[in-house]
C-alpha positions as CSV (number, residue, x, y, z in Angstrom):
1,X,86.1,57.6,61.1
2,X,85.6,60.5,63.7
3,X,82.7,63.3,62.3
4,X,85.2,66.4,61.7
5,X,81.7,68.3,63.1
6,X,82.4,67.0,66.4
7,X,86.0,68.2,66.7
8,X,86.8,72.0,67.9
9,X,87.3,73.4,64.5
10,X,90.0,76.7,64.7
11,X,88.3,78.0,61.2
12,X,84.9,78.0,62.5
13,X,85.9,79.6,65.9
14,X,87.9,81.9,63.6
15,X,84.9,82.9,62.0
16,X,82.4,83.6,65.1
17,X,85.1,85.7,66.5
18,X,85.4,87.7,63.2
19,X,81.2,87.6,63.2
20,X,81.7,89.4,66.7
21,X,83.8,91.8,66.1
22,X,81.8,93.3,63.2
23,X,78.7,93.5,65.4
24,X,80.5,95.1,68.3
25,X,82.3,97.5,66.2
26,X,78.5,98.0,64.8
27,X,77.6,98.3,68.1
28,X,78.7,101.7,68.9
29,X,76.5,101.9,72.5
30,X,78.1,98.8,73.6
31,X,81.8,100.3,72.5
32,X,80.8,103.6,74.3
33,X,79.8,101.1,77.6
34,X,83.2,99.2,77.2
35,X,86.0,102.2,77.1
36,X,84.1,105.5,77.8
37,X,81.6,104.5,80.6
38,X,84.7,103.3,83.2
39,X,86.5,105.6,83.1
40,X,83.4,108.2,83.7
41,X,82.7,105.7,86.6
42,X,86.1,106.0,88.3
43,X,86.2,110.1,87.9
44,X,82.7,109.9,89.5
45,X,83.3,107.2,92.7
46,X,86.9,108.2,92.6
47,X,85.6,111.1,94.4
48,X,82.6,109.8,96.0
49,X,83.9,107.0,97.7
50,X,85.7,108.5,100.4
51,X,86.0,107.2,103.4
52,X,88.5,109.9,105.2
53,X,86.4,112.0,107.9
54,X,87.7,115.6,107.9
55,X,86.8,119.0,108.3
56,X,83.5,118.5,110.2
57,X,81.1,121.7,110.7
58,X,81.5,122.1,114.4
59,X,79.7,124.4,116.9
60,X,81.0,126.0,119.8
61,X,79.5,127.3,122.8
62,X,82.1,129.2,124.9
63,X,80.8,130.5,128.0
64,X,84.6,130.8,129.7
65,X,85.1,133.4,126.6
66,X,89.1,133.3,127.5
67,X,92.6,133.1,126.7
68,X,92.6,129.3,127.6
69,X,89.2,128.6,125.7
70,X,89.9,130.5,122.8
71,X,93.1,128.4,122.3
72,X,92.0,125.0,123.0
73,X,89.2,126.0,120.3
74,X,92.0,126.7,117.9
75,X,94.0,123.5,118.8
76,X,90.4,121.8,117.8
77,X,90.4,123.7,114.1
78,X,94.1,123.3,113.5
79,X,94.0,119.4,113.1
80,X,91.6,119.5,110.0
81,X,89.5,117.0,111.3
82,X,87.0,120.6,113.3
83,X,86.2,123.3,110.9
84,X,84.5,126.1,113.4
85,X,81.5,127.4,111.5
86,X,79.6,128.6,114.3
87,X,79.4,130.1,117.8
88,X,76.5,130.0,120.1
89,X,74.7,131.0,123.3
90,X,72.9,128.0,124.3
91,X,72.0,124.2,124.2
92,X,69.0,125.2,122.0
93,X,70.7,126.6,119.8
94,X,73.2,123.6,118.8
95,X,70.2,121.5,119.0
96,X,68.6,123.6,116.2
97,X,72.3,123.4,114.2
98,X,72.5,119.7,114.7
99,X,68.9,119.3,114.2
100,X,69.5,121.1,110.7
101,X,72.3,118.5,109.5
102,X,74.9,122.2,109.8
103,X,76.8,121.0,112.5
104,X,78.4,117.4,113.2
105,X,80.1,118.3,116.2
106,X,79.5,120.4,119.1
107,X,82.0,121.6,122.1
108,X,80.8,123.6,124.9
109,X,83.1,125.1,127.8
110,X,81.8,125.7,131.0
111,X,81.9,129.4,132.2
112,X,85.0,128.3,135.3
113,X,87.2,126.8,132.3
114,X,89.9,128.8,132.7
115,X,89.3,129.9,136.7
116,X,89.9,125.3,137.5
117,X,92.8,125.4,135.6
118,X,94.3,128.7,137.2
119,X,93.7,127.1,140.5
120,X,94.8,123.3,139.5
121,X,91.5,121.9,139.9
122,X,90.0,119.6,137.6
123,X,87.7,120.8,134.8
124,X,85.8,119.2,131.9
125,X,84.7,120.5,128.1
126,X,81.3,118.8,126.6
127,X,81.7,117.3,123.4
128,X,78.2,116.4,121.6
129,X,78.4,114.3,118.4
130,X,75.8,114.0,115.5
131,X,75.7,109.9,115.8
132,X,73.6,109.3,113.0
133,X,77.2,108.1,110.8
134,X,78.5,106.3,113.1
135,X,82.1,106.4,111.0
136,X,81.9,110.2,111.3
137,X,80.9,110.0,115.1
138,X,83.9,107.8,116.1
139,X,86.3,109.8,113.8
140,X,84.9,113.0,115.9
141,X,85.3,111.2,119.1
142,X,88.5,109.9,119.1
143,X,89.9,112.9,118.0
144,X,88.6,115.2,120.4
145,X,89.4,113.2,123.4
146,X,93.3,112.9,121.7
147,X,93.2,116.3,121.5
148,X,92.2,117.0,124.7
149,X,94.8,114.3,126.3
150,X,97.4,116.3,124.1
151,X,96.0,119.8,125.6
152,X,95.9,117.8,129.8
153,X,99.6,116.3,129.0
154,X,101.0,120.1,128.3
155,X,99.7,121.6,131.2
156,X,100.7,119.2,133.4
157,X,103.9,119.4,132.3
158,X,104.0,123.2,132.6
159,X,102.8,122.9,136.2
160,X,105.4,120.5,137.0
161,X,108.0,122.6,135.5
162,X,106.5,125.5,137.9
163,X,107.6,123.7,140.9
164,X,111.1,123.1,139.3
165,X,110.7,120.0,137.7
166,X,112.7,121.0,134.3
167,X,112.4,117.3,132.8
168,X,109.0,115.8,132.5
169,X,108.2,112.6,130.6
170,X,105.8,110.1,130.1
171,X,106.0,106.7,131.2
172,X,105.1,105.2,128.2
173,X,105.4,106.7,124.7
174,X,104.2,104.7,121.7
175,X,106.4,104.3,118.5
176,X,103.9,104.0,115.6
177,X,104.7,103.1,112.0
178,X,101.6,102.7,109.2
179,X,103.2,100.6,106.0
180,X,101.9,100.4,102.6
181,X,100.0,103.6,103.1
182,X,101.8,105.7,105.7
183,X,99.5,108.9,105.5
184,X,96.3,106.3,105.6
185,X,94.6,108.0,102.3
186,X,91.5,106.5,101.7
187,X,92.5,107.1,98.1
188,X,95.1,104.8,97.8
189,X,92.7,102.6,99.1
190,X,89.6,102.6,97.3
191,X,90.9,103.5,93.7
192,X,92.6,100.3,92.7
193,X,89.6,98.0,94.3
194,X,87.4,100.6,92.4
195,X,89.3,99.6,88.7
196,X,88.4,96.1,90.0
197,X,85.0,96.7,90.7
198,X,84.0,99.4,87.7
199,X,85.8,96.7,85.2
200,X,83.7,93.5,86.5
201,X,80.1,95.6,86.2
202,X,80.8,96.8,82.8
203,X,82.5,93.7,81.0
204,X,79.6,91.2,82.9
205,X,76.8,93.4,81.5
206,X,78.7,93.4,78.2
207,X,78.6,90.1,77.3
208,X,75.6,89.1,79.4
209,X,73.5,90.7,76.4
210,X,76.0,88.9,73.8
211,X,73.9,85.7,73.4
212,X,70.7,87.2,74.1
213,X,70.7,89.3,71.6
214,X,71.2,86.7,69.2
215,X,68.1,85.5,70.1
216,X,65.9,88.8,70.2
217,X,67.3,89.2,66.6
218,X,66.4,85.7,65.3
219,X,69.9,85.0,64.5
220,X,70.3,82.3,67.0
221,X,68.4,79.6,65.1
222,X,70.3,79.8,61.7
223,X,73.7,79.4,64.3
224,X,72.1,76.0,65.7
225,X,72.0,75.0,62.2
226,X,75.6,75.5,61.3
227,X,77.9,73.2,62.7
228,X,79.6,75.3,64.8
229,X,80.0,73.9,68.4
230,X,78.7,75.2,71.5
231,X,83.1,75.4,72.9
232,X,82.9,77.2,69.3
233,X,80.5,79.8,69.3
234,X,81.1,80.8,73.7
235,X,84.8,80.7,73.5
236,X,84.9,82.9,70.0
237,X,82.3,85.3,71.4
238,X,84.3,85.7,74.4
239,X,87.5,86.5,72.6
240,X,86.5,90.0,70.9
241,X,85.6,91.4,74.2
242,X,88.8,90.3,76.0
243,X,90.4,92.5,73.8
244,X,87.9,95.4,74.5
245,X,88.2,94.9,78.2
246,X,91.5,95.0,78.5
247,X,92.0,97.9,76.5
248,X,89.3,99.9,78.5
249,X,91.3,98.4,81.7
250,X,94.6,100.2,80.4
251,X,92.5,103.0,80.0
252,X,91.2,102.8,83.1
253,X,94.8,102.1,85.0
254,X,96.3,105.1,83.6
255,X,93.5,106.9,84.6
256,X,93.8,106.0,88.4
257,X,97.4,106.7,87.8
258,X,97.9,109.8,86.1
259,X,94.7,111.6,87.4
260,X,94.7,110.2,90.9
261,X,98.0,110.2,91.6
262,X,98.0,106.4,92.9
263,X,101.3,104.6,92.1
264,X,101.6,101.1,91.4
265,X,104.1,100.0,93.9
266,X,104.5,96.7,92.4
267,X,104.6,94.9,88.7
268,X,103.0,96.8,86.4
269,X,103.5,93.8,83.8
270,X,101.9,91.4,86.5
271,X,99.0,93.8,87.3
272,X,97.8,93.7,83.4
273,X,98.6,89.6,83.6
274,X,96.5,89.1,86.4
275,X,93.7,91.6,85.2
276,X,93.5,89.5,82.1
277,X,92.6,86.4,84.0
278,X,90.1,88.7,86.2
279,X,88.6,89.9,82.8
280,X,88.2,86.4,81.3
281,X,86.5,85.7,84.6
282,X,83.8,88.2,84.6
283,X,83.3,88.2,81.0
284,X,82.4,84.1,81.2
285,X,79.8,84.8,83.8
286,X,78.4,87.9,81.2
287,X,78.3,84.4,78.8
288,X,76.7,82.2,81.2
289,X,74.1,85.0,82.1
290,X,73.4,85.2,78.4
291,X,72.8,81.3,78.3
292,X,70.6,81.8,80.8
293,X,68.6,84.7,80.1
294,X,65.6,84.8,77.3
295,X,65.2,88.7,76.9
296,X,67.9,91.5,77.6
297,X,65.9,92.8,80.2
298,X,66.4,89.7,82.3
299,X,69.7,89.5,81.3
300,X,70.4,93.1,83.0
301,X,68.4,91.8,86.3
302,X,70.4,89.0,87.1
303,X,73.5,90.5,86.0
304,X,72.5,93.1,89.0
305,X,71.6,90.4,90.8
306,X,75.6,89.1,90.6
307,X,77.0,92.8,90.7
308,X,75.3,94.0,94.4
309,X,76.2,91.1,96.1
310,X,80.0,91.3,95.1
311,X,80.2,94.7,95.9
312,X,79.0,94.1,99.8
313,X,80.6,90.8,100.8
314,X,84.2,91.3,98.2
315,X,85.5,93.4,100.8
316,X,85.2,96.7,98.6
317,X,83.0,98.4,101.3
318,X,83.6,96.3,104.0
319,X,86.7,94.7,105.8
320,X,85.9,91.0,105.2
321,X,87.2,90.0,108.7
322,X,84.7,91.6,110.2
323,X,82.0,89.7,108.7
324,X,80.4,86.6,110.1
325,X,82.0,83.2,109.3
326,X,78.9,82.5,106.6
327,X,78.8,85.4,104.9
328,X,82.5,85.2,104.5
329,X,82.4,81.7,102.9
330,X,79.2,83.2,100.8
331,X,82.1,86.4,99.7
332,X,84.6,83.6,98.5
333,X,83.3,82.5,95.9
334,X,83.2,86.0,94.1
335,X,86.0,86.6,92.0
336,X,85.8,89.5,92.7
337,X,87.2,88.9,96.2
338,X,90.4,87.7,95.1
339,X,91.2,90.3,92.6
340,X,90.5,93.2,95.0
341,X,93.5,91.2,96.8
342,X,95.4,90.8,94.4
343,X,95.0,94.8,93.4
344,X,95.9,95.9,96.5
345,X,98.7,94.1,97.1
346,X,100.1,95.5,93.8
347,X,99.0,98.9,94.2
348,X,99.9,99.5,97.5
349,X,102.3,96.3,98.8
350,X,104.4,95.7,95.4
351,X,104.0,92.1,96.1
352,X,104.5,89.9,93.4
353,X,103.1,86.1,92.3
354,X,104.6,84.3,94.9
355,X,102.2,86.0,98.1
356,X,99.4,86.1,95.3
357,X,99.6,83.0,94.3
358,X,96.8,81.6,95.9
359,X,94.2,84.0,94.6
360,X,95.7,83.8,91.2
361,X,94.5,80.1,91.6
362,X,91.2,81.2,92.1
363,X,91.1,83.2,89.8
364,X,92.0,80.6,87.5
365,X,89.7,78.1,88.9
366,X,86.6,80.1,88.7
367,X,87.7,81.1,84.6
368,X,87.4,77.4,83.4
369,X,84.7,76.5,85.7
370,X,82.4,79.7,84.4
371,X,84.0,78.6,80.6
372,X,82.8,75.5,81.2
373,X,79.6,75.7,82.9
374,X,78.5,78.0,80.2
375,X,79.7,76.0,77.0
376,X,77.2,72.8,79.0
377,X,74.6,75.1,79.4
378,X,74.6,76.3,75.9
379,X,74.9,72.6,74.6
380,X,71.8,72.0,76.3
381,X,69.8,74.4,74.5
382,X,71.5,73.5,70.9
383,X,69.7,69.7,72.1
């Protein structure tokens, strides 16, 4: 006859899950970590993480001092990417304002500006750009030479209307349409992979401390003793803080929602689904961390040790296509990865199951291997 001992028992399980809850609910830092700190997270990187470049401090040096400069400045100021801050009287000087970090941007005019293009001849206007963020510099590049193009195309159309040419078009016109996010705000952008990424460093740390501090306490011996079974004891400690992740993820969604204004183009039914499965993930690597782990403190370190990495190869920061063949492969196995996918696509595509299917499988994949991994790991130290 088999030993009922070695069977999953439901009223054992039953009772390290109602163990768990008591001590979290005991726990009130941990409870203030779960619901309070992500939210104060996404307020704070909400904000930060920005990746639109606008209203740079820019410098002028106008030497032309005319009708002509004066308005090309303006066309410079009026696309919000320019603010003019300052206005000069030498190369020294914008030296000085760059050196300084007060200026990103500087234009200078040449004192014939305006006589070249009285007389049709060609003239030039010096852009220098801080380079030291190279984001910002390419941002300020390509939009001054736009609007210079822009400012070349007009004249040369009024010149050619000047010798009675009354239709002037160009050859080629470009017919540009931006889906999913047609005004390109970085905040549609970075908030949902933010939820992602605020939600996987708070629920790993939770529950990398959960067996761990079992042991610091000297609780952990008299729970080899009992019967209950490694499957048991991982699975019922994981099950209290599902329930506190996902509500400080619905916290955290309506947050991004109603404060940030981000709408969830898609399933808001298959957004909490899939964020369940993401939650289960992270929280079963917080377990096998704690399996691991003899103290809290090393607990924390190699739960940072999981956390930087996903946030630099995920995607989060960085397009992953950019990145070389290796370190993708090395990004693919973070779960993370796939829910930032699967986030995005929701947020900002409304897709639905069947074009995230795939990532829900890995999603799914990496939850029992983690499970598993960690219940084996555990056994081992019950031997």
């Amino acid at each position: 006859m088999a030993n009922p001992n070695t069977r999953f028992s439901y009223s054992r399980f039953k009772a390290i899950v109602k163990k768990e809850f008591l001590q979290i609910r005991k726990d009130r830092a941990s409870l203030a970590i779960a619901v309070a700190m992500p939210i104060l997270l996404l307020l704070l990187f909400g904000y930060a993480v920005n990746t639109d470049v606008n209203h740079l401090p820019t410098g002028v040096w106008d030497q032309a001092k005319t009708k002509d400069s004066r308005e090309l400045t303006k066309e410079f100021t009026n696309t919000l990417y320019f603010d003019h801050l300052y206005n000069v009287e030498g190369y020294a000087e914008l030296q000085k304002l760059m050196d300084q970090g007060k200026i990103k941007v500087a234009i200078v005019f040449p004192p014939d500006f305006s006589y070249k293009l009285d007389t049709g001849d060609q003239t030039s206007i010096q852009v220098i750009v801080d380079g030291a963020d190279p984001n910002v510099a390419r941002t300020a590049v390509s939009n001054a030479q736009l609007i210079v193009q822009n400012k070349a195309v007009t004249l040369q159309a009024d010149i050619l209307r000047a010798q009675g040419q009354a239709k002037f078009s160009m050859p080629i016109t470009t017919d540009i349409r931006v889906l999913y996010n047609p005004n390109m705000k970085s905040l549609l952008f970075n908030v949902p992979a933010l939820i992602g990424l605020i939600m996987q460093n708070v629920t790993t740390i939770l529950t990398a401390f959960a067996l761990v501090r079992e042991k610091e306490r000297g609780t952990m011996e008299q729970l080899i003793v009992t019967p209950v079974r490694p499957s048991e004891l991982i699975l019922g400690k994981l099950v209290p803080y599902v329930g506190v992740g996902l509500f400080s993820f619905t916290i955290v969604l309506a947050t991004g929602i109603m404060w940030f204004g981000v709408p969830v183009k898609g399933s808001i039914a298959l957004l909490i689904v899939l964020s369940l499965l993401f939650l289960v993930t992270t929280l079963a690597i917080g377990i096998l961390i704690s399996t691991v782990a003899k103290t809290q403190l090393q607990a924390m370190q190699m739960s940072f040790a999981f956390i930087l990495p996903s946030v630099l190869l995920s995607g989060f920061m960085f397009p992953r296509e950019t990145m070389p063949l290796v370190i993708q492969w090395i990004g693919s196995v973070i779960p993370l990865t796939y829910f930032l996918e699967i986030l995005r696509g929701i947020f900002l595509k409304g897709i639905g199951l069947e074009e995230l299917w795939l990532d829900t499988l890995s999603l799914l994949t990496f939850t029992f291997l983690f499970c598993f991994v960690a219940i084996k790991r555990f056994r081992k130290k019950l031997e």
